[in-house]
ROTIDREN-937597 format. One record per residue: residue in three letters; x, y, z of N, C-alpha, C in turn. Coordinates in steps of 0.1 Angstrom, whole numbers, padded with zeros to 4 digits, always signed. Layout:
N
alaXYZXYZXYZ...
This chain:
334
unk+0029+0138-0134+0026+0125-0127+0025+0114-0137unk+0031+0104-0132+0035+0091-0140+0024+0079-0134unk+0009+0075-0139+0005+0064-0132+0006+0051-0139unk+0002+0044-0133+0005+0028-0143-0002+0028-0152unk+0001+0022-0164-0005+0023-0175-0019+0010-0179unk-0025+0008-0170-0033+0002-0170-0037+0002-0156unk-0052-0001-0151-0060-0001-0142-0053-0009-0132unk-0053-0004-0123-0045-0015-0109-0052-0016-0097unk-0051-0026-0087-0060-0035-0078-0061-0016-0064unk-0072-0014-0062-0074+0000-0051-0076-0011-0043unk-0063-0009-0030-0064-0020-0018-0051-0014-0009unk-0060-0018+0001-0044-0014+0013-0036-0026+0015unk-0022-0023+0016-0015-0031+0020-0005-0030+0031unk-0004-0032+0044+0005-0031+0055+0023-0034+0051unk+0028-0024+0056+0040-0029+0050+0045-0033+0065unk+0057-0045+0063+0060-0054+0073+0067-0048+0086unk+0068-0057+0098+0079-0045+0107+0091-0039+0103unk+0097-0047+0095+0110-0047+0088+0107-0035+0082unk+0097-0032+0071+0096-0016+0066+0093-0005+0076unk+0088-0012+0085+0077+0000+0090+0088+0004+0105unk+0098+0011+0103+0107+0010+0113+0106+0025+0115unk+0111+0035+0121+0111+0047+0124+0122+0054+0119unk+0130+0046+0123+0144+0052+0113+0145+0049+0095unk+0132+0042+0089+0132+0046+0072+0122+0057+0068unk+0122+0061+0079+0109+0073+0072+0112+0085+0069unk+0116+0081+0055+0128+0092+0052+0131+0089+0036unk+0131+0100+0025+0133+0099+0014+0150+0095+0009unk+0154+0084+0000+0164+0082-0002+0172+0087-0014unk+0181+0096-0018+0184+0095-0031+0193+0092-0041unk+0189+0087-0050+0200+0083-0062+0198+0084-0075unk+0212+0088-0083+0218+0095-0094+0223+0081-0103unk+0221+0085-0114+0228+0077-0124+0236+0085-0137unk+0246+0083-0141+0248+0091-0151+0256+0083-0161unk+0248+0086-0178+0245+0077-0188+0251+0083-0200unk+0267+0077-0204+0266+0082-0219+0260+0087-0229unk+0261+0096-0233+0262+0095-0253+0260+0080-0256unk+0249+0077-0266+0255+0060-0269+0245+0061-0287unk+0258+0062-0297+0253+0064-0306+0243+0051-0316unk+0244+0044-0306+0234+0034-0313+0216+0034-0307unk+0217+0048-0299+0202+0051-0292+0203+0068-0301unk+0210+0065-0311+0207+0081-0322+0195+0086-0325unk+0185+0095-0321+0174+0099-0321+0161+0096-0308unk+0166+0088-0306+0155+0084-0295+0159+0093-0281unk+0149+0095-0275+0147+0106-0266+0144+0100-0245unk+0157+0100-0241+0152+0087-0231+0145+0091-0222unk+0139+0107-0221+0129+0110-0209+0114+0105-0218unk+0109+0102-0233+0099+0094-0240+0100+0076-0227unk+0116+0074-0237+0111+0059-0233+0107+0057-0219unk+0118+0063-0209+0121+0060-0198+0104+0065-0188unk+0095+0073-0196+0084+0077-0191+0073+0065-0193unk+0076+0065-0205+0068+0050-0210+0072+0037-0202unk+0081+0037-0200+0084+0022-0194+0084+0022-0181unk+0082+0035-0172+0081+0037-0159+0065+0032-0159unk+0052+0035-0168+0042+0036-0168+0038+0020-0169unk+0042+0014-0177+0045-0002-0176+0052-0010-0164unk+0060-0004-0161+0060-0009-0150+0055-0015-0136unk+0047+0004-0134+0041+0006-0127+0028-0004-0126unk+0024-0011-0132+0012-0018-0136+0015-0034-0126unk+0026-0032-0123+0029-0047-0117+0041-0043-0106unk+0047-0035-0101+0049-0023-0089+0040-0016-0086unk+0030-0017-0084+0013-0006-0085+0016+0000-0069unk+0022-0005-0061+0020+0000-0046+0032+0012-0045unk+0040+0011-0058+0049+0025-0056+0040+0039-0062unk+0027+0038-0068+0018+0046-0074+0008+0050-0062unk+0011+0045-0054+0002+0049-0044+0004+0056-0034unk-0002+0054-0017+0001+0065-0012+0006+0062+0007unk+0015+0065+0014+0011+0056+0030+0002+0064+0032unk-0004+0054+0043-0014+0059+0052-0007+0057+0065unk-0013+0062+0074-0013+0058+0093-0020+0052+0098unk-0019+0040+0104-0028+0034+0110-0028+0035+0125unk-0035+0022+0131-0037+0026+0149-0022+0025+0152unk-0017+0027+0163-0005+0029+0167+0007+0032+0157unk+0006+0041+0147+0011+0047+0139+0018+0039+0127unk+0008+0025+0128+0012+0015+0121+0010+0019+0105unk+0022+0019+0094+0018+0024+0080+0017+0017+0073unk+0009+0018+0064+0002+0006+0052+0003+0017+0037unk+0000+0010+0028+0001+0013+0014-0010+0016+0010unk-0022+0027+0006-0031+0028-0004-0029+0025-0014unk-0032+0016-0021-0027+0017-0040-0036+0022-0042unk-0034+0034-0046-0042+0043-0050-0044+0047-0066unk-0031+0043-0068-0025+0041-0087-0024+0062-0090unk-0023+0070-0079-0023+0086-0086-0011+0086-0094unk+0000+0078-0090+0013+0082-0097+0022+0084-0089unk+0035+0084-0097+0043+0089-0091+0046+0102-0100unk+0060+0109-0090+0061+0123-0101+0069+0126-0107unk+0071+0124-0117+0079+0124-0132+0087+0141-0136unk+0101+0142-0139+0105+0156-0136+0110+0154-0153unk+0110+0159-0162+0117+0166-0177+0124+0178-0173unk+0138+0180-0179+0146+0189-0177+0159+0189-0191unk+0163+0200-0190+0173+0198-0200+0187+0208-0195unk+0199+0205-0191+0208+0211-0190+0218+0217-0199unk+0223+0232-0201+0234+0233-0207+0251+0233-0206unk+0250+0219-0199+0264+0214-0196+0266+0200-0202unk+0277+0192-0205+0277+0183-0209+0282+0173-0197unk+0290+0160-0199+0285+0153-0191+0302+0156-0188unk+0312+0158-0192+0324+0157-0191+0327+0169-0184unk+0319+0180-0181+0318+0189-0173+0319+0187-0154unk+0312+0172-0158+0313+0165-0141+0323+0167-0136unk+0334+0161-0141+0345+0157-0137+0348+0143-0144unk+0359+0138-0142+0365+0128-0142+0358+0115-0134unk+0361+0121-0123+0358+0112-0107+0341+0113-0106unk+0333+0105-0106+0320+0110-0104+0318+0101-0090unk+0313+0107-0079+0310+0107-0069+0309+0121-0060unk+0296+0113-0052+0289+0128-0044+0304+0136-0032unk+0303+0146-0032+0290+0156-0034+0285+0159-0049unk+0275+0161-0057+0274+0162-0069+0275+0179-0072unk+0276+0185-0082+0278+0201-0082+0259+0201-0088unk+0251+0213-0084+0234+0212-0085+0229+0199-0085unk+0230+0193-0075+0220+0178-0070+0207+0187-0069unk+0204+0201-0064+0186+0202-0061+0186+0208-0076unk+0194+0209-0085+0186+0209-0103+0182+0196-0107unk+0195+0182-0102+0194+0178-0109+0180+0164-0100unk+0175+0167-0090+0168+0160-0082+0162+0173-0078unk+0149+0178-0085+0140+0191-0078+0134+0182-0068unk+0132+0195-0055+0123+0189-0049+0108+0195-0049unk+0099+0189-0054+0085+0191-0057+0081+0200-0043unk+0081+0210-0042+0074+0213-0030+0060+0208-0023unk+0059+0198-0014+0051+0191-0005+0047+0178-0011unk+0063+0176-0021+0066+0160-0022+0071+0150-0013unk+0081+0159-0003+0088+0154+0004+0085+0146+0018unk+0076+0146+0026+0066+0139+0030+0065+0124+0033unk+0063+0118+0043+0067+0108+0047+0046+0100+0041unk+0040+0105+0049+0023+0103+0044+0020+0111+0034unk+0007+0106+0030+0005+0111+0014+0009+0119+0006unk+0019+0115+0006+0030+0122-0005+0033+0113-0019unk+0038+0115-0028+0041+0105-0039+0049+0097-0033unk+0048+0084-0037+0066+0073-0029+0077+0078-0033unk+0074+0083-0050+0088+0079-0056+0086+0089-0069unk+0101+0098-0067+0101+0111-0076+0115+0104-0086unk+0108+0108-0101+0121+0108-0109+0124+0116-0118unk+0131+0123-0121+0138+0135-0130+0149+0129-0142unk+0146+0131-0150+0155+0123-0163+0158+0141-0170unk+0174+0141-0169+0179+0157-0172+0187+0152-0188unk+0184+0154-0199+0194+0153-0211+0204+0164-0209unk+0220+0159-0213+0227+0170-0215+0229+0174-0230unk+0238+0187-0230+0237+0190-0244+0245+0180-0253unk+0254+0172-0246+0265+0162-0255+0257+0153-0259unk+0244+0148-0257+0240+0137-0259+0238+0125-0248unk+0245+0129-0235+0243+0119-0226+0228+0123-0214unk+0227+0118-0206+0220+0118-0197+0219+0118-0184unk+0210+0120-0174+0210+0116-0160+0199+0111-0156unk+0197+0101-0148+0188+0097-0144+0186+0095-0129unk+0176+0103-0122+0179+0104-0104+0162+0105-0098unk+0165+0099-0088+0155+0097-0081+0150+0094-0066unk+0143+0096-0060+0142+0098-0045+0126+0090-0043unk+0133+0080-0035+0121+0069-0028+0121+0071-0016unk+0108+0064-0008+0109+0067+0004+0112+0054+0011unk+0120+0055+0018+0130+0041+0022+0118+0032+0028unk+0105+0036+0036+0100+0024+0042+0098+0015+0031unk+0093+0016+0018+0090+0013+0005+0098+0000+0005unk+0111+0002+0003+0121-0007-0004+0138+0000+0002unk+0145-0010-0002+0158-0009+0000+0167-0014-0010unk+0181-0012-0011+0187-0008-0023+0185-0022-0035unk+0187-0032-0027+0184-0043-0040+0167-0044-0047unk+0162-0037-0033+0147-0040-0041+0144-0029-0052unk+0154-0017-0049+0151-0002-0058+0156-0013-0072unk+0170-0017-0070+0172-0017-0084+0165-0031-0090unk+0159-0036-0081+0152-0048-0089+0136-0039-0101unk+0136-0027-0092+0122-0023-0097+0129-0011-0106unk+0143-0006-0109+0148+0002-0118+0151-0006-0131unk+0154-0018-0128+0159-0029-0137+0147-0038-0149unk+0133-0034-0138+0120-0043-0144+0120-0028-0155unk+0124-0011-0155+0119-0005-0159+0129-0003-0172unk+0143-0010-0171+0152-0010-0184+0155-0019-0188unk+0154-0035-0188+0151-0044-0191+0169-0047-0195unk+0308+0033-0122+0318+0046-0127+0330+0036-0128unk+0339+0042-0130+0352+0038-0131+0352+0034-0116unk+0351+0022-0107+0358+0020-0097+0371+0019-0094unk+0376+0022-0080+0384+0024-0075+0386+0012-0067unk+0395+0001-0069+0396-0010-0064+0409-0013-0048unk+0421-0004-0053+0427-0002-0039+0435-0020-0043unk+0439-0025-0049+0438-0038-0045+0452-0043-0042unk+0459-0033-0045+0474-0036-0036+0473-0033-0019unk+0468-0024-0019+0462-0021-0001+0456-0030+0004unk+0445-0037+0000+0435-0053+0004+0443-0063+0007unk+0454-0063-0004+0458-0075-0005+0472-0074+0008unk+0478-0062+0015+0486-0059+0023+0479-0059+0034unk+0463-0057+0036+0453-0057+0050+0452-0076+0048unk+0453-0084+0037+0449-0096+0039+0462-0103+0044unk+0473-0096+0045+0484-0106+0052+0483-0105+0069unk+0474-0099+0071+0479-0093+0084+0466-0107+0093unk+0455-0109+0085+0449-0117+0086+0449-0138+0094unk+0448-0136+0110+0450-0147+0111+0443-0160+0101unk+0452-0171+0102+0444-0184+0091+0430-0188+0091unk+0427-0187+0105+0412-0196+0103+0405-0179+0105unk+0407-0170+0096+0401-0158+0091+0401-0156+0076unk+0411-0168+0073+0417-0165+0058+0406-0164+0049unk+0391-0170+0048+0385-0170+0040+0374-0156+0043unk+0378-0146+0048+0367-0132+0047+0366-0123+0037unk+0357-0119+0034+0355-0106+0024+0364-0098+0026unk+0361-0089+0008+0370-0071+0012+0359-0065+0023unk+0347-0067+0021+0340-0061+0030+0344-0061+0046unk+0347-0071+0051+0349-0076+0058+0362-0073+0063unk+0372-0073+0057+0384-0065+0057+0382-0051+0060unk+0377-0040+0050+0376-0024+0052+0369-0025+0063unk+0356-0028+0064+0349-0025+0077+0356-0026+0090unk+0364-0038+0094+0374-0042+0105+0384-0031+0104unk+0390-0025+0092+0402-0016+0095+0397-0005+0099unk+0385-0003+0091+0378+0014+0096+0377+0013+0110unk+0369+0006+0111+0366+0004+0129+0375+0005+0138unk+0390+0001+0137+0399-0003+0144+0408+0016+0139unk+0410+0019+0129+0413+0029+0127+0406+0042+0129unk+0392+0043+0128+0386+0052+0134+0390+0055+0149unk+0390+0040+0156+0386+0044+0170+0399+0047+0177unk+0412+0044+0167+0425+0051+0174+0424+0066+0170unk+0422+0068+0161+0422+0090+0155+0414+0093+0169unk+0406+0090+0169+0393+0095+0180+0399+0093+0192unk+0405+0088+0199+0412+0088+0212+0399+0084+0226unk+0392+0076+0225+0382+0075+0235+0387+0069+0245unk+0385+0073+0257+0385+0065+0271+0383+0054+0265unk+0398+0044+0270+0397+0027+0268+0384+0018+0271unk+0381+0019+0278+0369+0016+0286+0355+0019+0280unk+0354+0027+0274+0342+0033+0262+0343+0023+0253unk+0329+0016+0251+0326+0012+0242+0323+0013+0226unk+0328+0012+0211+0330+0016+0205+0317+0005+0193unk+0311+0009+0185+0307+0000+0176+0306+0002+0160unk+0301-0009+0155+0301-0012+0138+0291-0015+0137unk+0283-0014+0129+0269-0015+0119+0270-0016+0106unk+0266-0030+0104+0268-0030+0090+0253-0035+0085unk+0251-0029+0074+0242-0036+0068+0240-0047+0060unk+0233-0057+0068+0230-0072+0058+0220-0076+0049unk+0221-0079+0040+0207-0083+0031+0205-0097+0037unk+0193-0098+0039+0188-0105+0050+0177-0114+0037unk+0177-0112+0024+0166-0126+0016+0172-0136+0019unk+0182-0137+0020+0185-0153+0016+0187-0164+0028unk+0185-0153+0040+0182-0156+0050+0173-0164+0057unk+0162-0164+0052+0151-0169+0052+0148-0183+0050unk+0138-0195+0053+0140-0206+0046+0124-0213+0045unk+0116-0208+0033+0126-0206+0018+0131-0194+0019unk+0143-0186+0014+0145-0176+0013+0133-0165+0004unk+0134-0151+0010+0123-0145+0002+0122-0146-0008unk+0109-0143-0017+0105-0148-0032+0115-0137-0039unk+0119-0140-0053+0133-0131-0062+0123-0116-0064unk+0107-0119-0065+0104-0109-0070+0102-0099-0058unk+0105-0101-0047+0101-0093-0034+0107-0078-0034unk+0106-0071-0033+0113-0055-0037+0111-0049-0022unk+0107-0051-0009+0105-0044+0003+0119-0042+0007unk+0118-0038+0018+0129-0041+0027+0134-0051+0032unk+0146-0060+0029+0147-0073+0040+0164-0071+0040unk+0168-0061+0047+0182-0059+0057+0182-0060+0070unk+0192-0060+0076+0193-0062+0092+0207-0051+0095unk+0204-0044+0106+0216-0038+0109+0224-0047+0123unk+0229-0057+0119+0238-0058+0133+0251-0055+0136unk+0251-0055+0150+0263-0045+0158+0272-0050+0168unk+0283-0049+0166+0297-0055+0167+0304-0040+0176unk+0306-0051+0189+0308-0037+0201+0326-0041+0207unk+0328-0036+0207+0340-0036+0219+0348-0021+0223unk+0355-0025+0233+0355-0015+0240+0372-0005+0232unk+0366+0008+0232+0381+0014+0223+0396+0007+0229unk+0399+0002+0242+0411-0001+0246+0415-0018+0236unk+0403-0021+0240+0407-0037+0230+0407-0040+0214unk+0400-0025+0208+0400-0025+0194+0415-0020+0194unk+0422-0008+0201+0432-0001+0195+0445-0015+0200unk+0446-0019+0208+0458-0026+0214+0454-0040+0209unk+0445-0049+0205+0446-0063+0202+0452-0059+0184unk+0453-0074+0180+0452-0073+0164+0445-0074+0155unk+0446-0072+0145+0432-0065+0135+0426-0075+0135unk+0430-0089+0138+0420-0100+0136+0415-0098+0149unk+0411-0091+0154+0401-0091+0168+0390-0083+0161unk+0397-0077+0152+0379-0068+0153+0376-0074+0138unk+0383-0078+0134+0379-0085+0122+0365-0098+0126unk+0374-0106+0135+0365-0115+0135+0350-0111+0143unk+0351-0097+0152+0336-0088+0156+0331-0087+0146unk+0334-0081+0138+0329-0079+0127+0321-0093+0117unk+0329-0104+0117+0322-0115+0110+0310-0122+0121unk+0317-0123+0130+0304-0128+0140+0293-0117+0140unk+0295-0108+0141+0280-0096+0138+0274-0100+0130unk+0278-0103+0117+0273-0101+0104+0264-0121+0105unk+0275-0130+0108+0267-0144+0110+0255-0142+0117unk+0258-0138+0129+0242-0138+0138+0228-0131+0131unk+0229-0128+0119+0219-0125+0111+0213-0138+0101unk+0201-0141+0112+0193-0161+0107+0181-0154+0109unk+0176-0164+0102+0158-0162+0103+0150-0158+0118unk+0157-0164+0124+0152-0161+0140+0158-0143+0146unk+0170-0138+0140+0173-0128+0144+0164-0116+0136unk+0162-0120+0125+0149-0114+0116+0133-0111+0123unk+0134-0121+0126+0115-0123+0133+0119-0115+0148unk+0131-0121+0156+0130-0112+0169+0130-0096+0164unk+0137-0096+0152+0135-0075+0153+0121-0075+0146unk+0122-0080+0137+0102-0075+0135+0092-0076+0149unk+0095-0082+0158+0089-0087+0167+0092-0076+0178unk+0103-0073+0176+0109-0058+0186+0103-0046+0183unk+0104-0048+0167+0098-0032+0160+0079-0033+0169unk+0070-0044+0171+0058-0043+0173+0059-0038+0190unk+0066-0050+0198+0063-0048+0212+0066-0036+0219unk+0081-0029+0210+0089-0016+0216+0083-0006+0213unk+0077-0004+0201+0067+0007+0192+0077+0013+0186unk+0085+0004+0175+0093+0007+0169+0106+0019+0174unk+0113+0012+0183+0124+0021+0188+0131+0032+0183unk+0135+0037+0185+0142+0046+0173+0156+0053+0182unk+0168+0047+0179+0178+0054+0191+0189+0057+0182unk+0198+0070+0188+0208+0072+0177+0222+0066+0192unk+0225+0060+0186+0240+0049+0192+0252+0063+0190unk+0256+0062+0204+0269+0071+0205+0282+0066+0202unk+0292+0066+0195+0305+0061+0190+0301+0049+0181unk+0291+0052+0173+0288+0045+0159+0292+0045+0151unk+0293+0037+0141+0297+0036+0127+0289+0031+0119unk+0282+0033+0111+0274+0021+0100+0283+0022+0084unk+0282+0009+0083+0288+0009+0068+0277-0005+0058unk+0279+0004+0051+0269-0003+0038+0276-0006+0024unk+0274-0017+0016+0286-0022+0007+0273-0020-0005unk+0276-0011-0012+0265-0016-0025+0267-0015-0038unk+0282-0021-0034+0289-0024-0050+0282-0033-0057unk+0275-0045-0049+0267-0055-0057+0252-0054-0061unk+0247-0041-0053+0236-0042-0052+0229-0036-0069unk+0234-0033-0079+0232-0035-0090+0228-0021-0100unk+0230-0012-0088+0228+0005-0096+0234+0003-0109unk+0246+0002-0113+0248+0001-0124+0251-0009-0133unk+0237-0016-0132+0236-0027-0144+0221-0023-0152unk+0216-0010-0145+0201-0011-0149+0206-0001-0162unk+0201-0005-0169+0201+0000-0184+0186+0004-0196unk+0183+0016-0197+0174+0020-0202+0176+0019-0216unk+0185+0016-0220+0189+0015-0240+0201+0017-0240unk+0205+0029-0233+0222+0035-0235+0228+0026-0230unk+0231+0013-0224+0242+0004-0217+0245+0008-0202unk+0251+0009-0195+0255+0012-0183+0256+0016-0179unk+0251+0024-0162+0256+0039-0162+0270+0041-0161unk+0276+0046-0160+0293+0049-0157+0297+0056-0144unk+0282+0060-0135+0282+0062-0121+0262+0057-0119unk+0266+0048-0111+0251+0046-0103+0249+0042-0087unk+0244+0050-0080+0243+0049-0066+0235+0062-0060unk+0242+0059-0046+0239+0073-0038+0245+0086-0044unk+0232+0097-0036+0232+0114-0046+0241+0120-0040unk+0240+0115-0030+0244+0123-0015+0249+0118-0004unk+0262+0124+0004+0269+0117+0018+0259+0111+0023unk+0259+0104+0030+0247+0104+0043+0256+0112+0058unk+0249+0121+0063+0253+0128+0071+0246+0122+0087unk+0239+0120+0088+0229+0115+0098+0229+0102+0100unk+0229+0089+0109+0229+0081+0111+0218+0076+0120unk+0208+0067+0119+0200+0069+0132+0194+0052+0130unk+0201+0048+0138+0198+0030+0142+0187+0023+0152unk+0177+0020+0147+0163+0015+0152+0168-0001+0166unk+0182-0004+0165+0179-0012+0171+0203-0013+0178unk+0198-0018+0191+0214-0013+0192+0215-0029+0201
């Protein structure tokens, strides 16, 4: 157990509707995997990386702590400062043993992310478990499992990034063949924006649904900047929005891609300050909904979100993200 390295404030803190949703109550996981890097020759990165979690922790103090339940199953933070739970491990495999390609499924993800038996726990459980495995070549892994009410992917790596101070696959002859197809006053949209529209529209022709059946997209928005003033840089909670972009399978499969293209951009605009407060404001009045959407899709973009810029001494990881598929989908708001 890893606690902050200095005395921290014992206080409850409510976490917002935005965290306190029904569908984040639920452990998240992610892997990093870190060269050999011979200008960190001797130094031992489960030492640093334990130390600088402990520093950390001193100004993150509410990931040291613990949820509680309140009245209407409302959850708040104990800072309680116990810790979190710190895993040492050493493997004898090297790192070139992964593969070439690093992406999940991982081969021993429960070696290389144990799970603590009656860590896993939504109430007083630890928030946040981390396992740092050295291999025998010299390189590393670094993986860990938070519990999503906590934070979300930009706020993890803001608080992985306070603690360190892959080869992509870009496709970009294919993008640029999806961007011709693109009516004009569409011309300025994301790749994001692009793949999500093709999946949608190509998913829902394989699947063959009654025309008439309604089909949807969910994407996830980071919702700080949203705000006005936009949330403070240091804010590490949750502030995403999932909105959803519907049409019916006959008008996705038979219109042109710029139809679901532009569902897809209007989804994603209608996410303003006011669509923020109406769902925090839904999460109170509905008792936080919790519904799983039939002929769904959710897609999440977190090339930018910064897994692999956080650097503990060795430089970069060369894979940083999610451990694991996400197999389960379950959307609080439709």
């Amino acid at each position: 157990m890893i606690k902050p390295a200095k005395p921290t404030p014992h206080e409850f803190k409510l976490l917002s509707d935005i965290d306190d949703q029904e569908g984040l109550r639920f452990h998240i996981p992610v892997i990093q995997f870190y060269r050999n890097n011979p200008s960190m020759q001797g130094k031992d990165p489960v030492k640093i990386i334990r130390e600088a979690l402990a520093k950390t922790l001193v100004f993150y103090y509410p990931f040291a702590g613990r949820l509680r339940e309140g009245p209407n199953r409302k959850l708040m933070v104990e800072c309680t400062g116990e810790g979190i739970l710190f895993i040492e491990a050493d493997a004898d495999v090297t790192l070139e043993q992964f593969g070439d390609a690093l992406q999940p499924p991982f081969p021993c993800l429960d070696e290389l992310l144990f799970d603590v038996p009656g860590s896993s726990g939504v109430l007083n459980c630890p928030l946040l478990l981390v396992q740092v495995t050295r291999l025998k070549c010299g390189s590393f892994l670094f993986a860990l499992r938070l519990n999503h009410t906590m934070s979300d992917a930009p706020g993890l790596v803001q608080f992985m990034s306070a603690v360190g101070n892959p080869p992509r696959v870009t496709c970009t002859h294919q993008i640029s063949a999806l961007r011709k197809l693109v009516p004009p006053h569409l011309s300025h949209c994301s790749t994001f924006e692009i793949l999500t529209a093709c999946l949608w529209k190509c998913r829902t022709i394989a699947l063959q649904p009654d025309p008439t059946e309604e089909m949807r997209i969910i994407c996830i928005v980071n919702a700080r900047e949203k705000f006005n003033p936009p949330l403070p840089r240091g804010y590490y909670g949750n502030g995403f929005a999932f909105p959803v972009a519907v049409a019916t399978a006959g008008g996705l499969s038979k219109n042109p891609f710029g139809y679901a293209l532009e569902l897809v951009r209007k989804a994603k605009a209608d996410v303003t300050e006011e669509y923020m407060r109406s769902v925090s404001s839904l999460m109170v009045t509905k008792g936080r909904p919790h519904f799983t959407v039939v002929r769904a899709y959710l897609v999440s973009d977190l090339r930018r979100a910064g897994f692999e810029e956080v650097d503990f001494g060795w430089g970069n990881a060369i894979y940083g993200g999610a451990a694991k598929e996400a197999k389960l989908l379950i959307f609080p708001i439709s």
